[in-house]
C-alpha positions as YAML, in Angstrom:
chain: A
units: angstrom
residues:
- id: 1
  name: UNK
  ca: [0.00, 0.00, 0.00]
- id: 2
  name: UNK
  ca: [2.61, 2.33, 1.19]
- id: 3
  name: UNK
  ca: [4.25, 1.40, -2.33]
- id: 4
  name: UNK
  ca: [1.64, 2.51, -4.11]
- id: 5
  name: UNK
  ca: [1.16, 5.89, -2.45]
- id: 6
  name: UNK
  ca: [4.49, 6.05, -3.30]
- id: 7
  name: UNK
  ca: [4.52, 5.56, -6.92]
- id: 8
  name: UNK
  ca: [1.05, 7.72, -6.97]
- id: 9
  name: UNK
  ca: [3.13, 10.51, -5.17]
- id: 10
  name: UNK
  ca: [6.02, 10.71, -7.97]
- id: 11
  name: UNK
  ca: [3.59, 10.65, -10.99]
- id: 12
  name: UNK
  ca: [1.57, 13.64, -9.20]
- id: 13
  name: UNK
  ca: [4.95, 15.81, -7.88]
- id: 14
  name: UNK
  ca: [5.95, 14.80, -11.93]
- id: 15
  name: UNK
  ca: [3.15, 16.09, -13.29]
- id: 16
  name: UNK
  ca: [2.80, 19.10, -10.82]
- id: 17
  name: UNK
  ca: [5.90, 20.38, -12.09]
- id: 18
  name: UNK
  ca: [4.88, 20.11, -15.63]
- id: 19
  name: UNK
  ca: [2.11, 21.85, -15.02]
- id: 20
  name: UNK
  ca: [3.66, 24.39, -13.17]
- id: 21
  name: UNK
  ca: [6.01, 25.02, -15.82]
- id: 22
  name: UNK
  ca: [3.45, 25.59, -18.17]
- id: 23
  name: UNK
  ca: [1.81, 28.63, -16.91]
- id: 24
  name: UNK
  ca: [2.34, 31.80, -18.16]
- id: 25
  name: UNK
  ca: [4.08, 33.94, -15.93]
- id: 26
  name: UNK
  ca: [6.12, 37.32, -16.68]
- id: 27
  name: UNK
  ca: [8.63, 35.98, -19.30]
- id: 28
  name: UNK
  ca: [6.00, 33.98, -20.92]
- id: 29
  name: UNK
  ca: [7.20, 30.31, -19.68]
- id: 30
  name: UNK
  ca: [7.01, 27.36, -21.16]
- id: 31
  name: UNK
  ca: [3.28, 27.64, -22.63]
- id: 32
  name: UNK
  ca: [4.95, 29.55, -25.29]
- id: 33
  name: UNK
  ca: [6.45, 26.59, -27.17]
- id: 34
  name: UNK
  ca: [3.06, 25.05, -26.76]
- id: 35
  name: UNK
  ca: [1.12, 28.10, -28.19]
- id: 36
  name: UNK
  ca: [-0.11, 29.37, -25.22]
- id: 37
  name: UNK
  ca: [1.89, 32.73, -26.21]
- id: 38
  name: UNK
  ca: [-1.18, 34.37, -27.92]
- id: 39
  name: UNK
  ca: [-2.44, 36.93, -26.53]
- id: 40
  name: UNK
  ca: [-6.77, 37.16, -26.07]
- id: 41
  name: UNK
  ca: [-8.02, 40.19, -27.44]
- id: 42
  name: UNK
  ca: [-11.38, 39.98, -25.50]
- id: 43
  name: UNK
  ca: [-9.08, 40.65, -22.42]
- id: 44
  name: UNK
  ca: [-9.33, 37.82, -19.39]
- id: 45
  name: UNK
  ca: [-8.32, 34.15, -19.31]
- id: 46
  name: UNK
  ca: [-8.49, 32.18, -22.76]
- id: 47
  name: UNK
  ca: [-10.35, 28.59, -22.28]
- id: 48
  name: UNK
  ca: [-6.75, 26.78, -22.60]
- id: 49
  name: UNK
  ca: [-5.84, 28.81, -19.39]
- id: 50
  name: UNK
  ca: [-8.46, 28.46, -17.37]
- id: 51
  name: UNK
  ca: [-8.71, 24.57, -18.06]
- id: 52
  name: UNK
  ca: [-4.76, 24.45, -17.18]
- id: 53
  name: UNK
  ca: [-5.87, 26.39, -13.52]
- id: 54
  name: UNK
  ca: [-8.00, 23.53, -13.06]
- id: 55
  name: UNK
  ca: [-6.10, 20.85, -13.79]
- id: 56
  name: UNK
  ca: [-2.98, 21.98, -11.59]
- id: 57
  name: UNK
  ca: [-5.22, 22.74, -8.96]
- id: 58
  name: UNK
  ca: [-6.90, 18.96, -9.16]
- id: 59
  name: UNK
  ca: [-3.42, 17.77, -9.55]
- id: 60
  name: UNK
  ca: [-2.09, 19.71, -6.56]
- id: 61
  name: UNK
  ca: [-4.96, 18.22, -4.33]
- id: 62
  name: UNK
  ca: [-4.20, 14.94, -5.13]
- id: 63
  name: UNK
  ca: [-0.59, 15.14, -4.15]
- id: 64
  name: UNK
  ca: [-0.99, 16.75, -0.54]
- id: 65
  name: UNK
  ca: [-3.83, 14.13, -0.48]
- id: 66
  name: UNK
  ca: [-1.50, 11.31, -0.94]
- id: 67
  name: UNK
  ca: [1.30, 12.74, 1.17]
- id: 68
  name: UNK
  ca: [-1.48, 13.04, 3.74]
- id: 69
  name: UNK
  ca: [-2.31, 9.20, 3.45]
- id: 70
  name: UNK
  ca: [1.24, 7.79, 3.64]
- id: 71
  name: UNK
  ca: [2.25, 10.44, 6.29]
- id: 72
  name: UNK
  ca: [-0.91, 8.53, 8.23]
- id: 73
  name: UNK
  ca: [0.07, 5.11, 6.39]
- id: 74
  name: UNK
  ca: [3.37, 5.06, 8.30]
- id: 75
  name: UNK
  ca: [2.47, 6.57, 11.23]
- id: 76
  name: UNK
  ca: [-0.09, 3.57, 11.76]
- id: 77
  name: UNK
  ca: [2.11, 1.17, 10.62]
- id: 78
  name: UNK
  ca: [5.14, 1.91, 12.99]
...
C-alpha cells in the first residue's frame, strides 16, 4: 500500500511540475512553445488557461492528499 502511495506521489509531484512550468508567468514560460503565447483580445483568461488552472489545482490536491495518506500510512504502521 505504502508502495503505491508512493509511486502515486512521484507521478503527481511529476506532473505538478509540468504543469507548473506551463503557466504563463512574466517571461512567458514554457506555454509559449506550446502556443499558449497568444495573446486574447477579449481581455481575461483564454479557455486553454483556465482549463490548465484547473487541472494543476486537481493535480495539486491529489498530491498533498497522498502525502497526507502515507504520512498517516506510516504513522499507523510503525
Amino acid at each position: 500500500m505504502v508502495m503505491g502511495f508512493s509511486i502515486a506521489l512521484i507521478v503527481f509531484s511529476l506532473m505538478l511540475m509540468l504543469l507548473v512550468l506551463m503557466h504563463k508567468g512574466k517571461g512567458g514560460g514554457l506555454s509559449d512553445m506550446f502556443g499558449g503565447g497568444m495573446q486574447s483580445s477579449v481581455g481575461g483568461s483564454s479557455v486553454a488557461e483556465r482549463n490548465l488552472d484547473r487541472i494543476t489545482v486537481v493535480v495539486g490536491l491529489l498530491w498533498f492528499a497522498c502525502i497526507v495518506v502515507l504520512g498517516l500510512i506510516m504513522k499507523l504502521d510503525g
